[in-house]
N, C-alpha and C positions, 0 to 999 in steps of 0.2 A: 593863609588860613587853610584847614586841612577841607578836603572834599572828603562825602563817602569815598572816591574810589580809594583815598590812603587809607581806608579802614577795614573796607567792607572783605568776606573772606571772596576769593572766588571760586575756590575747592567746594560746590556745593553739593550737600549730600542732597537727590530730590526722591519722593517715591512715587510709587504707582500708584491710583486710586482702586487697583486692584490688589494689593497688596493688605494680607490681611494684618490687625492693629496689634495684633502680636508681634509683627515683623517690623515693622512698624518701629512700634517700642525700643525693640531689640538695636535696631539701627541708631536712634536715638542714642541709646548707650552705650554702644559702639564709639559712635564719632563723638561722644559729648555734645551733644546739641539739644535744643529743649523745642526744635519742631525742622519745619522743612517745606518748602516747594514740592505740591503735588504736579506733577506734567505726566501728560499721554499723549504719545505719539508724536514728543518735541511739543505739545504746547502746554502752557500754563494753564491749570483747570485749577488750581486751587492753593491753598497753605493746610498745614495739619502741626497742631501745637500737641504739648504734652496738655494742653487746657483745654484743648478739643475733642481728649481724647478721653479724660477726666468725667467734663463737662457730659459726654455720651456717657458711659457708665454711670455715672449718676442719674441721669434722667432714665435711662432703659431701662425696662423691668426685670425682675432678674430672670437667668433662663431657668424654665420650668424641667423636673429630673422628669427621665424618663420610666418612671416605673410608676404601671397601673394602679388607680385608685380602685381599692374593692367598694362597689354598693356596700347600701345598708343590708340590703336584702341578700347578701353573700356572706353574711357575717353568721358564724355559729351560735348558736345559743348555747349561754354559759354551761357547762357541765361538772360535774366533779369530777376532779384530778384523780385518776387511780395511779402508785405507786409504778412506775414500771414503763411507763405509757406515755407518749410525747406528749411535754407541758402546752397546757391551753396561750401562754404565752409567745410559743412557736411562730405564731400569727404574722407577729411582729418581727421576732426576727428571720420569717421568709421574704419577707418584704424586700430587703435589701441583702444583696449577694455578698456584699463584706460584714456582714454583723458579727460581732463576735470576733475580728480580725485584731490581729495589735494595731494599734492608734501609727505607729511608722509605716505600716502595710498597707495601710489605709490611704494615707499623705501620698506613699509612692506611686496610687493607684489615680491618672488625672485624666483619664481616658470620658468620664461623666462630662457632659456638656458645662454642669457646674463649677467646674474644675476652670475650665480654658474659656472663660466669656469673650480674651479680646481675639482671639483663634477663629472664633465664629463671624466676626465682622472682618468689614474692610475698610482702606482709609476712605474710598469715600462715602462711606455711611457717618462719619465723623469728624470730616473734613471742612473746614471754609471758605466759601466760595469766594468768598470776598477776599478781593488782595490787595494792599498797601504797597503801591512799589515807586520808586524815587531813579531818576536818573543818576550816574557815576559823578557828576561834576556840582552837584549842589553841594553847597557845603555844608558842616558838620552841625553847627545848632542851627541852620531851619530842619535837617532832619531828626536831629534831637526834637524841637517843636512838633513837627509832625507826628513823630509814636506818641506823643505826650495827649496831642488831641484825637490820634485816631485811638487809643488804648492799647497800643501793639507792643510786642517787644524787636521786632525783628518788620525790618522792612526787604521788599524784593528789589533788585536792582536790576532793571530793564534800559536797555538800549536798543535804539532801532527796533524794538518790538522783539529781542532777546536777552535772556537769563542772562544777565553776566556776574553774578553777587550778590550775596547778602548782606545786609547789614542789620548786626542786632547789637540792643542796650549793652549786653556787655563790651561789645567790640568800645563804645565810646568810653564805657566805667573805665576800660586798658587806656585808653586814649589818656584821658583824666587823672590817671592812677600815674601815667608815664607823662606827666605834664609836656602833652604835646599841644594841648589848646591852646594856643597863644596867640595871638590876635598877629601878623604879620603877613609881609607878600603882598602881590597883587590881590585887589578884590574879584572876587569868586564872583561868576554866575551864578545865578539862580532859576531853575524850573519850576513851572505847577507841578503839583504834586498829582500822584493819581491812584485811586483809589478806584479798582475796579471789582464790577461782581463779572468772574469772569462764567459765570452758569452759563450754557446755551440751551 
């Protein structure tokens, strides 16, 4: 019967919890991966999903632009437009320093805080503390069980109280797909599982 350890990768990508969610991302798409082991300083502080990272943008409010709101009381009173003479419409397009730009000039301009929301964060403002991780030698459906009741996709693989592997849903879908599950061999060991909030 196969253990995580035939499955799991060990080539782990992990990030910083100071590493901002843009980088983040970026890494994600990089290696193909749909999250990762946050560690500092060699230890495990956390996981950071692409659903963590979702999950915060959604809930955050959005970042507010930085250009001053005029009072009421700074507002002109209407006047008539003489021919010649900056239109009373001006107002508006003083407001914003691209008005009137082509629409591509605009786009290429991301410098506004609105622009770069996950730029402004980092992983661990969107990270989970809580971590799912399974020893190398359990074998392959009680950790299939396991994500199924914790709701994960991706378990940590801890030994001796270090990283040594991941193991995620699709590593077993390949497993499945490569009909390697086949009930044979000596019976497997089996460990508790653990399920830590690693916050301090």
């Amino acid at each position: 019967m196969l253990t995580v350890r035939d499955l799991m990768t060990e080539d782990v990508a992990t990030v910083d919890p100071q590493l901002t969610l843009r980088e983040a991302v970026e890494l994600f798409n990089t290696r193909h991966v749909s999250g990762a082991p946050v560690t500092a300083g060699g230890r495990l502080v956390g996981v950071l999903s692409a659903s963590d990272v979702l999950g915060f943008e959604a809930e955050t409010p959005g970042v507010p632009t930085e250009r001053p709101a005029l009072e009421h009381e700074d507002w002109d009173e209407p006047t008539e437009w003489i021919e010649g003479e900056e239109a009373p419409a001006a107002f508006f397009s003083d407001q914003w320093s691209d008005a009137g730009a082509d629409v591509l000039e605009r786009f290429a301009e991301v410098s506004g805080p609105e622009w770069d929301y996950l730029a402004e964060h980092t992983v661990a403002d969107a990270m989970t503390p809580s971590v799912c991780s399974i020893a190398p030698f359990v074998d392959v459906y009680t950790a299939a069980e396991y994500m199924i009741r914790a709701g994960v996709h991706r378990l940590i693989v801890m030994q001796e109280g270090r990283l040594v592997g991941i193991l995620s849903s699709l590593d077993i879908v390949r497993a499945v797909a490569q009909r390697r599950l086949v009930a044979s061999g000596p019976e497997v060991r089996t460990a508790p599982l653990a399920w830590a909030d690693v916050r301090r």
